[in-house]
C-alpha positions in Angstrom: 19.4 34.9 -32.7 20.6 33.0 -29.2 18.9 33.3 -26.2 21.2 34.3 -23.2 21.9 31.3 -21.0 19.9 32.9 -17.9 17.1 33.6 -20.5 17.2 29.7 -21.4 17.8 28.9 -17.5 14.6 30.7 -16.8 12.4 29.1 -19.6 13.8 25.8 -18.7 12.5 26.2 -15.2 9.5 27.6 -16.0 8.9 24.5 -17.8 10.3 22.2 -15.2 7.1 24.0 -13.0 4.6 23.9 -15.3 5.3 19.8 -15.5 5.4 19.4 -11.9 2.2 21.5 -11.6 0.7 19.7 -14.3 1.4 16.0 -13.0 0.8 17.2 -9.2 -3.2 19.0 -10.2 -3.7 15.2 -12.4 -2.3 13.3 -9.8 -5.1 15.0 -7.2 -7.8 14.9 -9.7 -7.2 11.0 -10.2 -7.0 9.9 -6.6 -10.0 11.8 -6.4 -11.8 10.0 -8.9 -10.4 6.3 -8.0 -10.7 6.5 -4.6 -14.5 7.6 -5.0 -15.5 4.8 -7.2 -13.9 2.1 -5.6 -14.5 3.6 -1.8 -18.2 4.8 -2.4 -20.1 3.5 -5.6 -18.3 0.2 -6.9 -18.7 -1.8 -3.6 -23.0 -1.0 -3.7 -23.0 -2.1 -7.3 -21.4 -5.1 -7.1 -23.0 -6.0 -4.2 -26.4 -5.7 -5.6 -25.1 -8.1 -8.7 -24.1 -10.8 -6.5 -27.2 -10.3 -5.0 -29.6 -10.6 -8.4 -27.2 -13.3 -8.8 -29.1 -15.4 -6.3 -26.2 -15.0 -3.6 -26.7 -14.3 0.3 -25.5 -10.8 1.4 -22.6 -12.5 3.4 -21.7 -14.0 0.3 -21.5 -10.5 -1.8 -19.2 -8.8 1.1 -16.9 -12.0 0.7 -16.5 -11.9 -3.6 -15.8 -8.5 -2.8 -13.1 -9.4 -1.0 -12.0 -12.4 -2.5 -12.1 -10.0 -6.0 -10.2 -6.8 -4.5 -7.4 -9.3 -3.1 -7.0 -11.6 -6.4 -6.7 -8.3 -8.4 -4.3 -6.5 -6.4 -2.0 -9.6 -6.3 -2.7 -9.5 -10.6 -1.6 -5.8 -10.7 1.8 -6.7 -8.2 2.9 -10.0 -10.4 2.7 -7.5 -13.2 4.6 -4.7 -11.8 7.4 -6.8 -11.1 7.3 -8.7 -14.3 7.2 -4.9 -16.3 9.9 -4.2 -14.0 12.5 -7.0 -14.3 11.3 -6.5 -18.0 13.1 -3.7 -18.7 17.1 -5.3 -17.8 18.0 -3.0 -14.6 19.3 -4.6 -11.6 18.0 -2.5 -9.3 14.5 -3.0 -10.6 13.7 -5.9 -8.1 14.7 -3.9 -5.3 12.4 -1.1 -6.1 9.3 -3.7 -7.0 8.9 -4.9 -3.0 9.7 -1.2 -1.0 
């Protein structure tokens, strides 16, 4: 037996919520969780491996640096090469807003 079409209307917006509300509680939970690690407990850790390493404090706060800037360049090289991967035009303009 077919649904009415408001019947289907309603479900499909039902479901169009529930995916929003879905992605939007991850989304939270995950910023959450990444920006702790790599805000409060990363930096300490690596730190105190550059340290037993036999490297100056200075020197630690530095690799940090040097690491967190080498890796976000890596992730944005491979962004746009995903990007223009997939054969749209207006993929390059959306890699650099």
């Amino acid at each position: 037996m077919a649904k009415p079409e408001a019947m289907t209307t309603e479900m499909s917006d039902k479901a169009y919520r529930k995916i929003i509300n879905s992605w939007a509680m991850y989304d939270w939970a995950n910023s959450a969780c990444v920006t702790t690690i790599m805000a409060a407990m990363f930096p300490p850790f690596y730190r105190s491996l550059v340290i037993f390493a036999g490297l100056g404090e200075a020197n630690a706060t530095a690799f940090w640096a040097y690491t967190t800037s080498l890796m976000r360049g890596f992730k944005d090289l491979l962004s746009i090469r995903l990007t223009l991967g997939n054969g749209s035009r207006n993929s390059l303009c959306l890699a650099f807003r």
